[in-house]
N, C-alpha and C positions, 0 to 999 in steps of 0.2 A: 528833538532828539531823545531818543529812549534809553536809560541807562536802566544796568541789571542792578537789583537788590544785592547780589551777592558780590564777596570781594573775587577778583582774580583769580586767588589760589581757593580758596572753598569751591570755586565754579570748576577748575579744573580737577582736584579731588574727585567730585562728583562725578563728572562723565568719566576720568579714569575708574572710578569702583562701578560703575555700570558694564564698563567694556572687559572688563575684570571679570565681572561677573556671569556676562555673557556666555565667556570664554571657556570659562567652569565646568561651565552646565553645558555646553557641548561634548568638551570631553567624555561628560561619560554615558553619549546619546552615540558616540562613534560609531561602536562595537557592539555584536551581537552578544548579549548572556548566555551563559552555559545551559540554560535553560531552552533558551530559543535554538543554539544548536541542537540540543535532541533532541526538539519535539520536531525540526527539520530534516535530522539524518532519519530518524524513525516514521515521520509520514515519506518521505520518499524510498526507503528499505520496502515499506507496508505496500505502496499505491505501483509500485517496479517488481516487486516479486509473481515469477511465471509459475505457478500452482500447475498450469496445464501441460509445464512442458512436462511431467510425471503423472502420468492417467494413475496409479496407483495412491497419491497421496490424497489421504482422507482430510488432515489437518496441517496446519506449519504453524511457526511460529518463528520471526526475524527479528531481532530487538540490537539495539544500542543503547547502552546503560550507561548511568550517568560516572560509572565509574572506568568508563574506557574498556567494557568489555562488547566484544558483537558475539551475540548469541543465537545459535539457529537449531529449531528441534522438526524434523518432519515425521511427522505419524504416516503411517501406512496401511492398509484397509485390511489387513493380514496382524495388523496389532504391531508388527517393527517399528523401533521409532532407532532414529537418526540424531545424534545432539552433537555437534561442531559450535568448539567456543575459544578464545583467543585476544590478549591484552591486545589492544591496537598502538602500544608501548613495540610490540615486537611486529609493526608492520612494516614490510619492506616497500612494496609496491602493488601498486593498483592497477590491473591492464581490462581493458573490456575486450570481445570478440562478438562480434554481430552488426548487427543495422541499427536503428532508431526503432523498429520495430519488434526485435526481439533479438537476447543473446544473451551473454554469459559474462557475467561480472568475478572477475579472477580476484580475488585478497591474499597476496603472497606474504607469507612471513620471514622473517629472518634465517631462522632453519625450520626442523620439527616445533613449529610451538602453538598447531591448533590442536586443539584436543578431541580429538573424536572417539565416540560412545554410542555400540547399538546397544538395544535393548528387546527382547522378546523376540531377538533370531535363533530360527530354525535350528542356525549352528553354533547356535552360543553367543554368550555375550562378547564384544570385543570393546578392550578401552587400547586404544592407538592415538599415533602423534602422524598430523600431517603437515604438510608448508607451505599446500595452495587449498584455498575454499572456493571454491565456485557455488556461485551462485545466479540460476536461468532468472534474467528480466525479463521484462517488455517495456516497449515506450519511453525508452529511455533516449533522452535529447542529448545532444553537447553540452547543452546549457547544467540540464540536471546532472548529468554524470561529472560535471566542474563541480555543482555546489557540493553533491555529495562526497567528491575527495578531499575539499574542503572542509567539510563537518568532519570528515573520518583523519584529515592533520590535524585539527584543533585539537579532538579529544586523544592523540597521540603526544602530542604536544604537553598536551595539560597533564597526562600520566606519566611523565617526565619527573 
């Protein structure tokens, strides 16, 4: 018969600080880092944005900042640019309108609280307050337009 070197309780100490220990180290394996949120809302914002659905835009630019801001500047081939930006602290609701293959991502806010700014119009400069941002996708699945709501409540959340 085989008996263990250790007594009773040191034996059970031991596999309890192991299970212990396990358990630790999962927690903080659970969750996504704030990190990894944005580099997700921002490769899916970057690889969804429809550039084509505006034959006149020469450049854009879509961003999610790590500080809870979405930022979007579109250049125009005439020099216009377009800058629409808004805490996601003040987002109300999220609605899409389209197919899987292309459509129109709605960011409603609370009230007036995105900020839009042209720049180098014909008729002047305009700085105004709006409470929906649209924004033309493409390729946008179920699947991604869930994770993306989900990136866009986390950082809502987190600017709380």
């Amino acid at each position: 018969m085989v008996k263990s070197v250790l007594p009773k309780n040191k034996k059970i100490a031991c596999i309890f600080s192991i299970v212990l220990a396990a358990a630790v180290s999962l927690c903080f394996v659970a969750g996504m880092a704030d990190q990894d949120w944005l580099n997700w809302g921002n490769k899916c914002l970057a690889q969804s944005f429809d550039a084509s659905s505006d034959l006149k835009i020469k450049k854009w630019e879509l961003v999610l900042t790590d500080d809870s801001f979405i930022r979007m500047r579109k250049t125009f081939q005439n020099g216009k640019q377009e800058y629409f930006s808004f805490h996601l602290q003040k987002l109300a609701d999220m609605d899409y309108l389209g197919t899987t293959a292309a459509g129109t991502l709605l960011l409603k806010a609370k009230a007036d609280d995105i900020i839009v700014q042209t720049y180098n119009d014909r008729q002047g400069n305009v700085d105004s307050m709006a409470n929906i941002l649209t924004i033309p996708v493409k390729n946008m699945e179920p699947e991604r337009l869930d994770s993306l709501k989900a990136a866009l409540e986390y950082f809502k959340e987190k600017g709380l």
